[in-house]
Each structure stands twice: as structure tokens, then as C-alpha cells.
C-alpha positions in Angstrom: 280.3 126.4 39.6 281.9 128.4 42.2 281.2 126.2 46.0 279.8 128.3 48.4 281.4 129.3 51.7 279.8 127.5 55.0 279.2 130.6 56.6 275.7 129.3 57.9 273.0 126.2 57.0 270.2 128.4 58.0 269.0 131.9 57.9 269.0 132.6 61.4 265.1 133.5 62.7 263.8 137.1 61.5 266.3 137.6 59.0 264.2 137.3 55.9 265.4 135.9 52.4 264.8 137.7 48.8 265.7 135.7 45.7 268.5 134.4 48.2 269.4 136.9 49.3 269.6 137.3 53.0 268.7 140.7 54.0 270.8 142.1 56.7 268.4 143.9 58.9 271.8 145.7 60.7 272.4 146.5 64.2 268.8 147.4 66.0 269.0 151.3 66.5 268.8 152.6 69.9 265.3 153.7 71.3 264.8 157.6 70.9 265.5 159.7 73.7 262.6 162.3 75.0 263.1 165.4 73.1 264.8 163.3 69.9 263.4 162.1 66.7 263.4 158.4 66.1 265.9 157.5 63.7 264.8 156.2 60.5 264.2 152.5 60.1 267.1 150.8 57.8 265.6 151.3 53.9 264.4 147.6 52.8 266.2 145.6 49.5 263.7 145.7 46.7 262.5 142.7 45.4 264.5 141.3 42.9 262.1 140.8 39.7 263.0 139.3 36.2 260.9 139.5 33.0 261.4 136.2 31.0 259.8 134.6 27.8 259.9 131.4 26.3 262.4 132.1 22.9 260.0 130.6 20.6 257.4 133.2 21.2 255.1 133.7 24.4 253.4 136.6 26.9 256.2 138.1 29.3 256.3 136.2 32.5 257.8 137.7 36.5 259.9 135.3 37.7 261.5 135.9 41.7 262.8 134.0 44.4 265.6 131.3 43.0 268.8 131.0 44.1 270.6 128.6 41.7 269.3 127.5 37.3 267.5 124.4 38.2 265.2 126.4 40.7 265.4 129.5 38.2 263.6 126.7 35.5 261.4 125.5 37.4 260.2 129.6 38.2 260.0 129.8 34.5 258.4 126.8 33.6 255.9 127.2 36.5 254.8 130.4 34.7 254.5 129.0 31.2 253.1 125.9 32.6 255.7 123.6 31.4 258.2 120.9 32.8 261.2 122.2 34.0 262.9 119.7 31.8 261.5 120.8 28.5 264.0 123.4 28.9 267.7 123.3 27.6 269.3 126.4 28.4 268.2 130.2 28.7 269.8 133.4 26.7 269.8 137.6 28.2 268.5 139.7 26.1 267.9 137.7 22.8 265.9 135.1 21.7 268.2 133.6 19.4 270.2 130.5 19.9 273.4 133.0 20.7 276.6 131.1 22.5 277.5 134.7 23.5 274.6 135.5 25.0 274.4 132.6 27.8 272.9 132.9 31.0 275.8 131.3 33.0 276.0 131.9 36.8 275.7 135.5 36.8 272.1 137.6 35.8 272.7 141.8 35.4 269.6 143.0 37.7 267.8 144.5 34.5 268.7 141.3 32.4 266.0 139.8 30.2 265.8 136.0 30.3 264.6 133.8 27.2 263.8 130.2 28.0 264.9 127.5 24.7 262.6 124.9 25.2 262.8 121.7 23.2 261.8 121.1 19.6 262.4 117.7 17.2 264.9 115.2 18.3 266.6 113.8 15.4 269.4 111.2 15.2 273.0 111.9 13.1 275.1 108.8 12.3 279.2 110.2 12.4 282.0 108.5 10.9 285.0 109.7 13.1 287.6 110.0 10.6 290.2 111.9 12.5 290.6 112.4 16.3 288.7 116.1 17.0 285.0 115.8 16.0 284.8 119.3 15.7 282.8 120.1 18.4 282.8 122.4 21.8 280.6 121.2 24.5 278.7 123.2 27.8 275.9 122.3 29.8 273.1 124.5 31.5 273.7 123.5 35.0 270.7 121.1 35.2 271.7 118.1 33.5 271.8 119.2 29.7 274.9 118.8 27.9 274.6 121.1 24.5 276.6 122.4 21.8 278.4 125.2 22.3 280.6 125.4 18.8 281.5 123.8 15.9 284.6 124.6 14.5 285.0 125.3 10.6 286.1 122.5 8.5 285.8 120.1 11.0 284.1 116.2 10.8 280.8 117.9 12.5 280.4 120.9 10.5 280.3 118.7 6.6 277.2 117.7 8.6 274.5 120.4 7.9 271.5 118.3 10.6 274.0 119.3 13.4 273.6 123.0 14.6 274.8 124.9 17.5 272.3 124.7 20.1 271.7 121.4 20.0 271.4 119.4 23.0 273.4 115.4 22.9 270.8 113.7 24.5 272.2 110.3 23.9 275.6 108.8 22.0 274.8 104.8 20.3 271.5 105.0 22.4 273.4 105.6 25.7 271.0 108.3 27.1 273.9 111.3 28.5 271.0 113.2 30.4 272.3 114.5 33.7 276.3 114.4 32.8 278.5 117.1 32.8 279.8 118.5 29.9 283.3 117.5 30.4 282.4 114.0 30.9 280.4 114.3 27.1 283.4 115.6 25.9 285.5 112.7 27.6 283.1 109.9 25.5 283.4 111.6 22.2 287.2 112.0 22.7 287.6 108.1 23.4 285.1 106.9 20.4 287.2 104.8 18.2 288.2 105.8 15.0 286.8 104.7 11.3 283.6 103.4 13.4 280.3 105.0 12.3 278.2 106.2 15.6 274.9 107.7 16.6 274.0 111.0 18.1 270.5 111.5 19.3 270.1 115.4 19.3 267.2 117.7 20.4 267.1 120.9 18.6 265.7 124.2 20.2 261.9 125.0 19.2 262.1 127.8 16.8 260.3 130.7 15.8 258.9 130.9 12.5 261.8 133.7 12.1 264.5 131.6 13.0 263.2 128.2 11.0 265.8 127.3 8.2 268.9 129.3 9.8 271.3 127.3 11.0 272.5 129.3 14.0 276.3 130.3 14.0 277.9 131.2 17.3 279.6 134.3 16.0 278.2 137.3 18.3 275.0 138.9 16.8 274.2 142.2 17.7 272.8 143.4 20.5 269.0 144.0 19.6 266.7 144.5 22.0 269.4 144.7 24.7 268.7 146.2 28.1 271.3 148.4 29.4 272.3 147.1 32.7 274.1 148.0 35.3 277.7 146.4 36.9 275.9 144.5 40.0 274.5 141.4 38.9 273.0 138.4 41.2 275.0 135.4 41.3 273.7 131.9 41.4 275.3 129.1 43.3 275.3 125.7 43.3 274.8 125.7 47.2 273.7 128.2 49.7 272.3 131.6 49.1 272.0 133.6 45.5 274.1 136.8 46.2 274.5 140.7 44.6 277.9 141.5 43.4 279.5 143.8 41.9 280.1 142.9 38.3 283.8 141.5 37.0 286.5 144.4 36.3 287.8 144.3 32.8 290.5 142.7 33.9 288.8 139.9 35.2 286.4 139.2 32.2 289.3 139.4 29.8 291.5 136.9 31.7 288.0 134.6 32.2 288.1 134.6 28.4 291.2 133.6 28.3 290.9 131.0 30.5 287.8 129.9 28.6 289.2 129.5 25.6 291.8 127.1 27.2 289.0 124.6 28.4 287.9 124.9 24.8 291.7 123.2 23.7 292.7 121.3 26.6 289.0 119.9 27.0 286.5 120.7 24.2 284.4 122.0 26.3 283.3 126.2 27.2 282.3 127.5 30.6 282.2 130.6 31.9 281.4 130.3 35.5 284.3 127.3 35.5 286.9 130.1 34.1 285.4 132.7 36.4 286.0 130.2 39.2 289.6 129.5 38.4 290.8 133.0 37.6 289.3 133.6 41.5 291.6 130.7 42.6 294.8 131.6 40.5 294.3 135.4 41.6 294.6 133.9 45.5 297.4 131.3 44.8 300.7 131.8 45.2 302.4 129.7 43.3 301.7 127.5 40.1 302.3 124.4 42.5 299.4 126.2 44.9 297.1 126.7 42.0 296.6 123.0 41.3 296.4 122.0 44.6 293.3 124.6 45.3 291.8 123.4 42.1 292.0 120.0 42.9 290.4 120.4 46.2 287.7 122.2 44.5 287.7 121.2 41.1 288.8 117.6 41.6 286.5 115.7 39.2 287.8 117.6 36.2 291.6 116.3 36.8 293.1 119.0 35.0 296.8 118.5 33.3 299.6 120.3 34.8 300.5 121.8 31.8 297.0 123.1 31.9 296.9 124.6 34.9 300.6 126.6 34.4 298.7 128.0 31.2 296.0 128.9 33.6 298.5 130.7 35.9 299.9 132.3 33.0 296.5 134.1 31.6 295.6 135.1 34.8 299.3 136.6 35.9 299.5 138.5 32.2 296.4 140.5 30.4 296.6 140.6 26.8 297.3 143.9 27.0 300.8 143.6 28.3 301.7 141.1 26.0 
């Protein structure tokens, strides 16, 4: 969610483009004098290759050459011969509908990606009874709004059809498709109460190891992992795809923080939104700064001041001080 910088529209002509990724050619070497050897040539980036399967079951796939998740689908539905909209959100290094486990905008270079591709729609009818359904809401970037949690206790969770992982693909047969998670959140929130309502749902396809679970988002364990390394390709919404150096600790634990504040203020997760705003309240001077930067960049979301001074705080103090 991060907006990229406008450094330049257009790679400039020769400089060639790797998932993204511009490669900087550096400064041409001066021409070898008579009686010296020619220097070496600068050492080209290696391709940037990903192994990805459908999470369902299917033959590895190579996926290269995206730069943000709708154009990362379409790579992997292009090898599994599929829409790009049959999928509703992708998982490293598992293929099981894991919250903890979502590709977001960051991918470890030795990451592996499982595609969750649609299985049965079915629709719920919900009685709000109290104000809070229950449920935390994220989206995969590409016009899927999905849920992230359900909390225990909650209106949702006495409902045993509704599983985390399922995408909201419409609300009293008003077709959500393409809205952001936030703005999902915004239409449960103002449903009235003691009024029955519809949710039209589409459920990830399952393997016939995962049929009859219903799919906490407490964090599995990691099987199958791939150790990675720190540097990691980040996807953006504009411009270029780039290789960064992976958060410090520091960084992911106030992110967390963070995240869990969208979760109460909003209903909703997202961990490139908390990534973004740690970023901004780690540049901002002041409180009265921070919301000023994040409604330049962040306008649509119209975050509460109180919101944003809880922001400030998490950033300016790590659990570990506390």
C-alpha cells in the first residue's frame, strides 16, 4: 500500500528491467590502457524466480517478471491456466488457509507461493444482535475483500458455515467485488440492528486433507518452510517491484502493533497498511505531523485522531520498554 516515489515514468533506454527491478548497469568503466587488463564487466542481478502451486493440489509452476499481486496472479494463473480472478489470496510456504502466513506486499527471495483459488459460494443469513459482528476483514490487493478472523464468542463465530478464509463476495445481494477492506468493514459496521441479512461467501477450494476443518487463524507450524533470507522483493502499487533489506525487529514488532490497532479502531488487518504507517510515524515529528502525512497519503481511510496518537505511541515505544 506504500505509494511509490516519482523518481522516473520510464526506464530510461538500455537499462533493462527484472521482475521490476531496474538493473543499474553503473558508471561505464574506462577503456583499458595498452599493457592493462580490461576490467571486469559489472556481475549481472539473477533472475528473480518463484516456485508457486495452486493450494488445493497441482504440479510446481516458475512464475517471474511482476511487479505488484494483480500482475503476480495473472503470472500464476497464466501457468495453471486459470482466470486471474478465480484467485482470492496466496499463502508462503503453506498451503493451508493460514492468516499468519499471507503474502502481503513483501515476498522473501526463497519464498514459496500457494495460490487459494475459489471453491462453493454459499449464502449465510445473520441476525445482528449486538453492534461487533465478530469479524476482522483484509483484502488481497486485487479486489477481494476476505476474512481475516473471527473472534471467540462473537455473533459470527455461533455460525459454524462462516470460516476464516472466506471471501464476502456480496452483503443483501449487493455484489462488494473490487472494495477495499475498510470500506467492507464500514457496511457491516452501519447494518442495523435486530434486522436479519445475507452474506454471499466463496470459500477456498480445499484439499481432500483440509475438507471438514474449519480453518482457525491461530499460527500453525511451520511445515514445509523454506528458510529465507532478510532481503525480500517488495511489491508496489505503482512503479517498479524493489529488493530490500527485510524489517529489523523493531520494525515488525511495532508493525504488529500497529496492526492490531486497525483490527480495534477498524475491524480490519493489514500488514503493508501498518508497515506503511510505522514508515510515516518513524519520519514525523510530531503527533500533529503524523496525521497530516497520513492524510496526504492515506486520505481515504480518515483515520480518528485518537487513532493516530495510539499510532505514534506504538511506534515511539517497543513492547520491550514498556
Amino acid at each position: 500500500m506504500r505509494r511509490a516515489g516519482r523518481c522516473s515514468r520510464q526506464a530510461q533506454e538500455g537499462s533493462p528491467m527484472e521482475n521490476g527491478v531496474r538493473q543499474d548497469l553503473g558508471t561505464p568503466e574506462p577503456a583499458a590502457t595498452e599493457g592493462t587488463p580490461a576490467p571486469r564487466p559489472p556481475r549481472a542481478r539473477p533472475r528473480l524466480v518463484f516456485h508457486t502451486q495452486l493450494a488445493h493440489g497441482s504440479p510446481t509452476g516458475r512464475i517471474e517478471g511482476f511487479t505488484n499481486v494483480k500482475e503476480l496472479y495473472a503470472k500464476i494463473a497464466e501457468v495453471f491456466s486459470i482466470s486471474p480472478t478465480e484467485i482470492l489470496f496466496c499463502t508462503l510456504n503453506t498451503h493451508k488457509v493460514d492468516m499468519q502466513k499471507l503474502l502481503g506486499g513483501q515476498i522473501g527471495l526463497e519464498d514459496f507461493i500457494f495460490a487459494h483459488v475459489r471453491g462453493e459460494t454459499k449464502e449465510v443469513e445473520v441476525t445482528k444482535t449486538e453492534d461487533a459482528l465478530g469479524l476482522t476483514i483484509t483484502d488481497n490487493g486485487a479486489g477481494y475483500a476476505f476474512i481475516k478472523r473471527i473472534k471467540e464468542g462473537s455473533i459470527i463465530n455461533r455460525l459454524q458455515t462462516v470460516c476464516v478464509g472466506d471471501s464476502i463476495e456480496a452483503i443483501n445481494d449487493q455484489t462488494i467485488v473490487g472494495c477495499r477492506h475498510y470500506e467492507v468493514a464500514r457496511m457491516l459496521r452501519e447494518l442495523p440492528r435486530a434486522q436479519p441479512f445475507t452474506l454471499r461467501l466463496v470459500q477456498p477450494k480445499k484439499a481432500f486433507d483440509m475438507i471438514g476443518q474449519r480453518t482457525r487463524s491461530t499460527k500453525s507450524p511451520s511445515e514445509g518452510r523454506v528458510a529465507s533470507g532478510k532481503e525480500t522483493l517488495r511489491l508496489r502499487a505503482q512503479g517498479p517491484a524493489t529488493l530490500e533489506e527485510g524489517p529489523s525487529p523493531f520494525e515488525e514488532e511495532a508493525a504488529h502493533r500497529v496492526d492490531d490497532l486497525l483490527e480495534s479502531y477498524m475491524g480490519i488487518r493489514d500488514s503493508e497498511l501498518a508497515s506503511t504507517m510505522v514508515a510515516a510515524a518513524k519520519e514525523s515529528p510530531s503527533v500533529a505531523q503524523l496525521a497530516c502525512d497520513l492524510d496526504s497519503v492515506l486520505g481515504e481511510f480518515a483515520f480518528p485522531q485518537e487513532f493516530v496518537a495510539e499510532v505514534w505511541a506504538a511506534v515511539g515505544q517497543p513492547r520491550g520498554q514498556e
